[in-house]
C-alpha positions in Angstrom: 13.6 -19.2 -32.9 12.2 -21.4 -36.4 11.4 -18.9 -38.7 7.6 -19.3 -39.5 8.3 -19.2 -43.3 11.1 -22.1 -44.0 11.5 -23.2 -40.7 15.4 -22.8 -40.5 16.1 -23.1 -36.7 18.4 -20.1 -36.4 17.0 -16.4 -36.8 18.5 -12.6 -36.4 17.0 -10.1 -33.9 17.2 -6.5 -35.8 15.4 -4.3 -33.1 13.8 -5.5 -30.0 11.6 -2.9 -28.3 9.7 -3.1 -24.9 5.9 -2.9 -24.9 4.0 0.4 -24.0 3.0 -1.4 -20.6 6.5 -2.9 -20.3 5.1 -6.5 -19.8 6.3 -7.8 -22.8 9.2 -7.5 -25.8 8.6 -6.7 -29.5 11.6 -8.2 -31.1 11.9 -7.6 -35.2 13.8 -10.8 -36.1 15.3 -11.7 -40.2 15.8 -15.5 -41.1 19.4 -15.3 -42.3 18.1 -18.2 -44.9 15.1 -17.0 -46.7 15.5 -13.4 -45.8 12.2 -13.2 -44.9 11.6 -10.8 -41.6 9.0 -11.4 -39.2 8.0 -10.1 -35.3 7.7 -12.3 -32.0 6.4 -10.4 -28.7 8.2 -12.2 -25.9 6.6 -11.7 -22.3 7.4 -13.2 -18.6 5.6 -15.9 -17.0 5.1 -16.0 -13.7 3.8 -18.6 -11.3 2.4 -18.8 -7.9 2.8 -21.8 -5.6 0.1 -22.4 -3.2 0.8 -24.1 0.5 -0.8 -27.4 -1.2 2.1 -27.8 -3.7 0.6 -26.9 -6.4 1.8 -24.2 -9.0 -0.5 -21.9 -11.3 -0.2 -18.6 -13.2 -0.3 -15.8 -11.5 -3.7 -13.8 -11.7 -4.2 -10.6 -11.1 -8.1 -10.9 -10.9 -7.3 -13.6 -7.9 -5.5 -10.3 -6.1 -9.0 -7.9 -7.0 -11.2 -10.8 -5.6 -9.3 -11.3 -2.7 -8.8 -7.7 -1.6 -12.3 -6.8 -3.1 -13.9 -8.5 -0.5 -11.7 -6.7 2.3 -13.0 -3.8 0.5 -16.6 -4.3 0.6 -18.3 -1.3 2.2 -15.3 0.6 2.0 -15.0 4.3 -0.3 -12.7 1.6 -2.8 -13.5 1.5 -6.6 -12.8 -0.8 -9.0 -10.0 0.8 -10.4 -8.1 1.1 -7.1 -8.4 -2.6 -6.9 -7.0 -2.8 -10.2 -4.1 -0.5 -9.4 -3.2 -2.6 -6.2 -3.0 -5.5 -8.2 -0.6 -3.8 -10.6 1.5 -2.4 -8.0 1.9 -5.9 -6.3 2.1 -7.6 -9.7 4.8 -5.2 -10.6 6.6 -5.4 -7.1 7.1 -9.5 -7.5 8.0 -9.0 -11.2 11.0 -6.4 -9.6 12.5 -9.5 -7.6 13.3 -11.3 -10.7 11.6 -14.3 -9.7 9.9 -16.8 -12.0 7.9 -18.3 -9.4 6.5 -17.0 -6.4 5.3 -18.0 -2.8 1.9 -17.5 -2.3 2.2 -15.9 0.8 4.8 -13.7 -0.6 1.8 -11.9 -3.2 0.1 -11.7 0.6 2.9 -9.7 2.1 3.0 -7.6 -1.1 -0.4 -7.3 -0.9 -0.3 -5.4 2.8 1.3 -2.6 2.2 -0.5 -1.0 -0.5 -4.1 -1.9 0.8 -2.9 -0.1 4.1 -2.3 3.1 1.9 -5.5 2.4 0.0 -7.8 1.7 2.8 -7.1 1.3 6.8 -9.8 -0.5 7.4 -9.8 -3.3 4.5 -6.0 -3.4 5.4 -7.4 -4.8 8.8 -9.8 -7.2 7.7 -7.5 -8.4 4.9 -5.0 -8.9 7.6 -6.8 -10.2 10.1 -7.6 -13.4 7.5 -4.4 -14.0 5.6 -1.9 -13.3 9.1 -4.6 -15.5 10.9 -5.4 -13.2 14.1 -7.0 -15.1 16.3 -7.9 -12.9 19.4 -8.2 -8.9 20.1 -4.5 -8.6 21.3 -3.3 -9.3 17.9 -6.0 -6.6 16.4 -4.7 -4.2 18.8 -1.3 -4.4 18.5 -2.2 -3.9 14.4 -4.1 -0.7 15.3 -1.0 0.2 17.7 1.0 0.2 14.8 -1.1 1.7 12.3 -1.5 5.0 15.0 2.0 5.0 15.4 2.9 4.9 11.6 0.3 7.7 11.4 1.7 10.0 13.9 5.2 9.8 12.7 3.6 10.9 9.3 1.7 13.5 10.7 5.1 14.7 12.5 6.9 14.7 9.6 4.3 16.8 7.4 4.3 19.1 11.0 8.4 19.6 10.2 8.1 20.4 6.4 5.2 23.2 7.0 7.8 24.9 9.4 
């Protein structure tokens, strides 16, 4: 790191301190030849890339658009969209990956909307797993009811 004053190449980190949203790093740094002391905030970057080839930065307003209009009509606010796209944007982050299949943020993306929202979980799904006749919507429903029972099961067995 150059230090910003005398632009010596070489620097000291004296405390380094994640952010309040843990996105990014606060490190304290001292120029071991001016003495000066100064901050840099050092955050992750992390890109997508699409089927086409090409790379770009991840967005989380791409995830709220997308999902949003799987939403539409549905009991969803704003701010669960918002939290769905920080849930999948923190579940890529966890794998440690700099750069990301696109259809990887769509897998992500499934799991949470079916907890958010059955029916935008469908329509999202329907789209990005590309169902093309009613077999494949049942069989989704099939699995959605079964899911459902087993959780309804389970709640029956902790009441006891």
């Amino acid at each position: 790191m150059n230090c910003p004053f005398c632009r010596n190449t070489d620097s000291r980190v004296t405390d380094s301190r994640a952010s309040e949203d843990g996105t990014s790093i606060r490190r304290r740094r001292q120029c071991p030849e001016c003495g000066k002391k100064f901050t840099t905030s050092e955050t992750t970057s992390l890109s997508v890339l699409k089927r086409s080839g090409v790379t770009e930065p991840f967005s989380r307003d791409k995830i709220v658009s997308g999902v949003g209009k799987a939403c539409q009509g549905r009991p969803v606010s704003d701010a669960d969209l918002a939290i769905l796209a920080q849930q999948v944007e923190e579940t890529i982050l966890s794998s440690g990956a700099a750069q990301v299949e696109a259809h990887v943020i769509g897998l992500a993306i499934l799991e949470p909307l079916r907890l958010l929202d059955e029916v935008a979980f469908m329509r999202f799904a329907s789209v990005y797993q590309g169902w093309e006749t009613l077999e494949d919507f049942e069989a989704a429903i099939n699995v959605l009811r079964a899911s459902n029972n087993e959780a309804t099961d389970f709640d029956k067995e902790l009441t006891k």
